[in-house]
C-alpha positions in Angstrom: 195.8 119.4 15.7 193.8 122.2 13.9 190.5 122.0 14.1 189.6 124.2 11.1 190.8 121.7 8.7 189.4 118.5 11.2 186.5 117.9 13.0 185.7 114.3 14.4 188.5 112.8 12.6 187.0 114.0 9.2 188.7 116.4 6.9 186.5 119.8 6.3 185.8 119.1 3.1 184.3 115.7 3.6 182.5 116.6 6.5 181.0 119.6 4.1 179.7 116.7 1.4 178.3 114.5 4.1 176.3 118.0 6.5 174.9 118.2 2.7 173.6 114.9 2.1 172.0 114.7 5.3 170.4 117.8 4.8 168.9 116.9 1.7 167.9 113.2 3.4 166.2 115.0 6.2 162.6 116.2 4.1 162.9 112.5 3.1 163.0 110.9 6.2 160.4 113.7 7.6 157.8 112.6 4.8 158.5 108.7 5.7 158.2 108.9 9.1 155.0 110.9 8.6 153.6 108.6 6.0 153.8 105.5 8.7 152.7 107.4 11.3 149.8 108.5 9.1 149.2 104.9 7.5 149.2 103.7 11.5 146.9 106.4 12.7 144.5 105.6 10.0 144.6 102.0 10.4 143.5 102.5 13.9 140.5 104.3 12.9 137.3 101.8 13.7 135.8 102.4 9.8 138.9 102.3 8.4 139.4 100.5 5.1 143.2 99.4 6.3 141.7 96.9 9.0 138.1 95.4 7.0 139.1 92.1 8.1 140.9 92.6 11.4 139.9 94.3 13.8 142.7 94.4 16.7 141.6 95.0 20.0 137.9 97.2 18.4 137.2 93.2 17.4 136.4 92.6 21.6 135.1 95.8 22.2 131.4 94.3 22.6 132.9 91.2 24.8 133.7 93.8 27.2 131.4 96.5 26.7 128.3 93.6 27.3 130.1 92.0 30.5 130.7 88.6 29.0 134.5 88.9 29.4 134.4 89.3 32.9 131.8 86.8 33.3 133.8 83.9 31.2 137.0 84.7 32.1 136.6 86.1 36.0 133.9 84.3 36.8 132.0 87.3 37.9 128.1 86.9 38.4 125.1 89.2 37.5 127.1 91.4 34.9 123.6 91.6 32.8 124.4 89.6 30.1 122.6 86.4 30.5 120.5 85.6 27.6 116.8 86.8 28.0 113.7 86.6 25.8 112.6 90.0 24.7 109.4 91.7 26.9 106.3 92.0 25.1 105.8 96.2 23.7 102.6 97.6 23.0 103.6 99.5 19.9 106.0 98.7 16.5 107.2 100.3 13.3 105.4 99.6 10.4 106.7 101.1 8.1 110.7 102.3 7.4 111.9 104.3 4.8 115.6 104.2 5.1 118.4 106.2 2.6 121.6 104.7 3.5 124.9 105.9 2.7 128.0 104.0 2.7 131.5 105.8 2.6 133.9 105.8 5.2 131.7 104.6 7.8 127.6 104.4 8.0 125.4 107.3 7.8 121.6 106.4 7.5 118.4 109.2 7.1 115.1 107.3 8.1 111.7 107.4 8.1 109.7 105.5 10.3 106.0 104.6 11.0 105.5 104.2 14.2 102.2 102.4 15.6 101.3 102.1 19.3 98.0 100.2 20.1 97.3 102.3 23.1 98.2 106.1 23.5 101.3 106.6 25.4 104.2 109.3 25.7 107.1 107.7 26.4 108.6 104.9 24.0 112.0 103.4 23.4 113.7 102.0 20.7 117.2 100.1 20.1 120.5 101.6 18.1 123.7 100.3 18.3 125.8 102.9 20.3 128.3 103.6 18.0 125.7 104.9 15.5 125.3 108.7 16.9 121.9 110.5 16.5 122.9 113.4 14.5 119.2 114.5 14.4 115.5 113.2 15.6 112.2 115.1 14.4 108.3 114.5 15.1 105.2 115.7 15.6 105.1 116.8 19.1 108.1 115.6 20.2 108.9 116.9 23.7 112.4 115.3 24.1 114.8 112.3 23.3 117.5 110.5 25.2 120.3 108.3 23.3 122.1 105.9 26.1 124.1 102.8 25.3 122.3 101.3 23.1 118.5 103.0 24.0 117.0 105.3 23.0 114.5 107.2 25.1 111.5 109.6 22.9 108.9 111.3 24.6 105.9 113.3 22.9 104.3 115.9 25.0 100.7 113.9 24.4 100.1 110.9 24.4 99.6 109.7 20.8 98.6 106.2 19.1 100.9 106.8 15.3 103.2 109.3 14.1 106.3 109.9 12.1 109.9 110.0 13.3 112.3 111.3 11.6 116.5 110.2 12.5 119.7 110.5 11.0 122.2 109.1 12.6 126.2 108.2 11.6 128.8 105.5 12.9 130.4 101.9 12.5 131.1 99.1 14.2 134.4 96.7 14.5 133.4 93.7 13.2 130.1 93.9 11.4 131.7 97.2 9.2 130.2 99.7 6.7 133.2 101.4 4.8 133.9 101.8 1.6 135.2 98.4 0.9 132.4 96.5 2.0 129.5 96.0 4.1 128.1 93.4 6.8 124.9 94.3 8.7 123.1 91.5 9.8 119.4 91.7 10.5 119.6 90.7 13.9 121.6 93.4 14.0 120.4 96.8 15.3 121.9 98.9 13.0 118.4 100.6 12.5 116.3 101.6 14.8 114.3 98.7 16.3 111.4 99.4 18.6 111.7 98.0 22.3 114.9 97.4 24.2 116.6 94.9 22.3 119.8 92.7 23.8 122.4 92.6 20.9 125.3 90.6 22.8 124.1 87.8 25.0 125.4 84.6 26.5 124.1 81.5 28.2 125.5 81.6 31.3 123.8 79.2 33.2 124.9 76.2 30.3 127.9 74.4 31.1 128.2 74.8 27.4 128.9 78.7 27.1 127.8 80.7 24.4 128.1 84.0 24.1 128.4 86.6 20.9 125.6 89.2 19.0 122.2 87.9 19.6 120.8 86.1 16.4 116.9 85.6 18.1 116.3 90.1 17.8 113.6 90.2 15.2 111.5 93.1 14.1 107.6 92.8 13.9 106.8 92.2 9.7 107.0 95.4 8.3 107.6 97.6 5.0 110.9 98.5 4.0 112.1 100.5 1.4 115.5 101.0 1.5 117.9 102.7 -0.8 121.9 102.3 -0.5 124.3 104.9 -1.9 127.6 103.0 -1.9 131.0 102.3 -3.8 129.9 98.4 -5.2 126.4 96.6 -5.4 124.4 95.7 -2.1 122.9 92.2 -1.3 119.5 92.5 0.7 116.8 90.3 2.0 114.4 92.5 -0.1 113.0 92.8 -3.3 115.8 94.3 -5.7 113.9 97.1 -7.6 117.0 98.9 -9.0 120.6 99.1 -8.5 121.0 99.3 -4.8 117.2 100.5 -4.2 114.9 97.9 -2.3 111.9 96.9 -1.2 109.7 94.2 0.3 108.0 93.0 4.0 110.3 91.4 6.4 110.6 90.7 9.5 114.5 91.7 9.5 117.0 94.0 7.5 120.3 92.4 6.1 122.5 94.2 3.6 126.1 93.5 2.7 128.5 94.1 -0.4 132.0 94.3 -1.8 133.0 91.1 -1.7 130.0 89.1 -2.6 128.4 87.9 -5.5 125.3 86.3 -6.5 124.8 82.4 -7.5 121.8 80.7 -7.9 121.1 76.9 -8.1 117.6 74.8 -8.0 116.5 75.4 -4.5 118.6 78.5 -3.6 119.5 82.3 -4.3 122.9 82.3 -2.5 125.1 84.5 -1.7 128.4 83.9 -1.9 132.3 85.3 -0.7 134.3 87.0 -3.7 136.9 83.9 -3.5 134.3 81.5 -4.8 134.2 83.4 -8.6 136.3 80.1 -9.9 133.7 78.3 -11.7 135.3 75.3 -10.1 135.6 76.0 -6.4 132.1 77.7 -6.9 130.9 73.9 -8.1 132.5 72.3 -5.7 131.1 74.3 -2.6 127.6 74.8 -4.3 127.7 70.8 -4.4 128.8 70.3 -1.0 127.0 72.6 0.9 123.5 71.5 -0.8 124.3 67.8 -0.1 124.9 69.0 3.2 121.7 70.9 3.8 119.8 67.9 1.8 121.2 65.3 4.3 120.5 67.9 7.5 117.0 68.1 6.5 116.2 64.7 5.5 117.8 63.6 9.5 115.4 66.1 10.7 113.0 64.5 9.0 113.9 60.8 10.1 114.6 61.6 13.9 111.6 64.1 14.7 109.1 63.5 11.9 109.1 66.9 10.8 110.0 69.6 8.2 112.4 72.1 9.3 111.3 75.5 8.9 114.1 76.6 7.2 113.7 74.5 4.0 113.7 76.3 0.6 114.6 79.8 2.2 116.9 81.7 0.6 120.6 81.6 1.9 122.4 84.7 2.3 126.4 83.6 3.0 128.3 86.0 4.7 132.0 86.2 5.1 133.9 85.1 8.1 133.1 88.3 10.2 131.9 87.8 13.2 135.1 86.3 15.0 135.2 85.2 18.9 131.8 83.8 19.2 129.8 81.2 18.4 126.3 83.3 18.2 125.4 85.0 15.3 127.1 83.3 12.3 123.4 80.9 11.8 120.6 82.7 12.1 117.0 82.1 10.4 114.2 85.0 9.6 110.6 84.7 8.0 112.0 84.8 4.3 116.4 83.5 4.7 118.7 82.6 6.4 122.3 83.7 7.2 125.3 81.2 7.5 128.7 82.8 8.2 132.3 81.1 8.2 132.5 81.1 4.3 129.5 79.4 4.5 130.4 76.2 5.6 127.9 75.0 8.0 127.7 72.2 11.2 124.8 70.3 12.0 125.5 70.7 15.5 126.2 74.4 16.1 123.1 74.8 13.8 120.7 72.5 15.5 122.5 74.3 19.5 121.1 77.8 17.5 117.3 76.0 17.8 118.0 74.3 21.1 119.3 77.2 22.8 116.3 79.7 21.8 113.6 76.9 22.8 111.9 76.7 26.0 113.2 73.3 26.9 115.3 73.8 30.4 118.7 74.4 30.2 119.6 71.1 31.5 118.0 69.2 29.1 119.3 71.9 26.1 123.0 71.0 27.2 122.4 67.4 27.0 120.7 68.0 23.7 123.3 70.3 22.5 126.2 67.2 21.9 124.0 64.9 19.9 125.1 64.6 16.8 122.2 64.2 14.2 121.9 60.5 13.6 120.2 58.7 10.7 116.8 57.6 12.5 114.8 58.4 15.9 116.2 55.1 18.1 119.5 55.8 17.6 118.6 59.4 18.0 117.4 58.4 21.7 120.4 56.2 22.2 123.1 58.9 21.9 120.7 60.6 24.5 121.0 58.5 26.8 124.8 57.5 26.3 125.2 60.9 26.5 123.1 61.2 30.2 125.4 57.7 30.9 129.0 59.3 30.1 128.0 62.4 32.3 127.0 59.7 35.1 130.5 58.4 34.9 132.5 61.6 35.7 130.2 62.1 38.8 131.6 61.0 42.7 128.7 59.0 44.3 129.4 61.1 47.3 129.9 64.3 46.1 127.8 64.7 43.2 124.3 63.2 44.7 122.3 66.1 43.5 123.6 65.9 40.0 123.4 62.5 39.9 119.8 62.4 41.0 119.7 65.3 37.7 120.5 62.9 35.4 118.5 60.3 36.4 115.5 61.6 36.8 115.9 63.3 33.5 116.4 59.7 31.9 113.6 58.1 33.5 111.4 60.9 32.9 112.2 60.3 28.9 111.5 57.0 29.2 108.2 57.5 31.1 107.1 59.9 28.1 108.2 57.0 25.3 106.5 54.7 26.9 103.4 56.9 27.2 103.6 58.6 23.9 105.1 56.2 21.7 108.9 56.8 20.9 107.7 58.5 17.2 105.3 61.3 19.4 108.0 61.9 21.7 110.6 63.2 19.4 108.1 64.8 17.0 106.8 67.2 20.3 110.2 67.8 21.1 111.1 68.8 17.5 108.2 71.2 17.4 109.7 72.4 20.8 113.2 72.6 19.5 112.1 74.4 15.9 109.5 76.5 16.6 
């Protein structure tokens, strides 16, 4: 055979035409490859505008980081992330004066008042961690620390008010700030708060676990004034002023954008997800969701005696963000509320939000937790103690003494306090318990 007119079975004239062809597919299939390994890459970045509603692995990134994984799933004890109430501080912000920008990820320059009632050096203050301090100025400012979460300022005097002065850039998987769109919760430590604030808790000692970004962190009412530089308009708790500039007192900071729009009805400024722009499905969920909140109230009413403290507030509806967990998509400030899940709310995970934060024990808070709202105050008390019953029946008379003796006493004590206080007195302490 000669090989200068064959090679691999192909003539040398076809093999020439086909060594072409691939040469000239070879840039192609270079700038392709690139191009998905780019669009991949990119994807994967935390703030990146391929992934605003899925977040991959980055979406349990706080499950893990706070210890709750390990503690639901392995069972493992003391990992720090038990639910507790926040300590009492000696000093607040009073005033913040926050320009925000908004592209690719967060980047915030702020201004804040701080107030301490006593003169001290050393204070500390709450940031998420993936917002880096970029820089931190003050009047005698001897040093600062950021850790996790903290961060640590100390003044080389002790002082009673000054100015601080932080920038500070970053994002976070699931409640983003890109340039599609914006989710930042008030309970939400995406500005500095003062105090050590816990922004991922869990119950752990309630056989009905909850765990997720803590909706109870509050501020002390301040002044905000808060300007937003982004891509599309900005929804806020505040006073609009201008386009995107705002301004009010609060106890709380929520701002979010690009796929919201603004409704209003009666009783309500809402805040609703882009898909609801149909005048029809806008109606229909406007109707349904008031009828909802209009029967929730008026049970609250009927069972406890009381008016619910979130009546008339406005409603700011968030989009179905905060996945894998139950905590954080209700949450009620001073001036609104926040209802996540398309904003489609339950009467029990709401009323669990009050029950969980109030200072009944946690024995009586699970029992409470699976009570559906009922139409009156007796049958209220009824599905209580159905509820105490049907736990009695799982229990093993010779196993489960000390739970049994739980129950029980819990029941009788219930009944002792109806008896003393009237059945109407009861439920109306325990609502003021449960609500405030």
């Amino acid at each position: 055979m000669d090989f200068s007119t064959v090679t691999s079975g192909l003539p040398v004239s076809e093999y020439s035409v086909k060594r072409k062809n691939i040469y000239k597919s070879k840039p192609r299939l270079l700038i392709s490859s690139l191009t998905v390994v780019l669009l991949f890459s990119t994807i994967y970045i935390p703030q990146s505008l391929g992934r605003t509603n899925e977040k991959w692995d980055q979406g349990r990134s706080d499950i893990n980081y706070y210890g709750v994984f390990k503690s639901i799933f392995y069972d493992i004890k003391n990992t720090g992330c038990d639910y507790k109430k926040e300590k009492q501080i000696s000093y607040y912000i009073d005033k913040y004066d926050l320009d925000v920008n908004i592209n690719h990820k967060l980047n915030v320059d702020a201004n804040m008042k701080l107030i301490s009632k006593q003169p001290q050096k050393e204070f500390d203050f709450t940031l998420y961690r993936n917002y880096k301090i970029r820089s931190l100025n003050s009047n005698d400012l001897k040093s600062y620390a950021q850790n996790g979460d903290f961060i640590h300022i100390e003044f080389n005097k002790p002082i009673k008010n000054t100015n601080i002065e932080i920038k500070y850039s970053g994002y976070h998987p699931n409640l983003y700030s890109n340039n599609q769109a914006v989710v930042l919760p008030g309970y939400f430590a995406w500005y500095p708060m003062a105090g050590e604030k816990q922004l991922y808790c869990m119950f752990e000692k309630s056989s009905n676990t909850r765990y997720g970004y803590n909706p109870y962190i509050r501020n002390r009412k301040c002044m905000y004034n808060v300007s937003v530089k982004s891509n599309y308009s900005i929804l806020c708790n505040l006073v609009n002023k201008n386009r995107n500039i705002f301004s009010g007192k609060s106890d709380s900071l929520t701002i979010i954008g690009g796929n919201q729009i603004i409704k209003k009805d009666n009783m309500f400024e809402n805040y609703y997800p882009l898909f609801l722009t149909n005048e029809m499905n806008y109606e229909k969920f406007s109707n349904t969701r008031n009828n909802y909140l209009n029967d929730f109230e008026k049970r609250i009413h009927n069972i406890f005696h009381i008016k619910p403290t979130f009546e008339n507030k406005k409603i700011i509806t968030i989009a179905n963000t905060i996945r894998n967990c139950e905590l954080g998509n209700y949450a009620e400030f001073d001036d609104y509320l926040i209802i996540s899940n398309a904003g489609f709310v339950d009467d029990q995970q709401i009323m669990k939000y009050y029950i969980y934060h109030s200072d009944i024990d946690m024995f009586y808070k699970d029992i409470l937790s699976n009570i559906p709202l009922t139409e009156n105050s007796q049958d209220y008390i009824d599905a209580i103690y159905h509820e105490i019953d049907n736990q009695l029946e799982c229990l093993d008379n010779e196993t489960d003494k000390d739970m049994i003796n739980k129950y029980q006493s819990l029941k009788n004590r219930i009944k002792e306090n109806i008896e003393n206080k009237g059945l109407d007195n009861y439920l109306k302490e325990l609502g003021y318990r449960i609500f405030n």
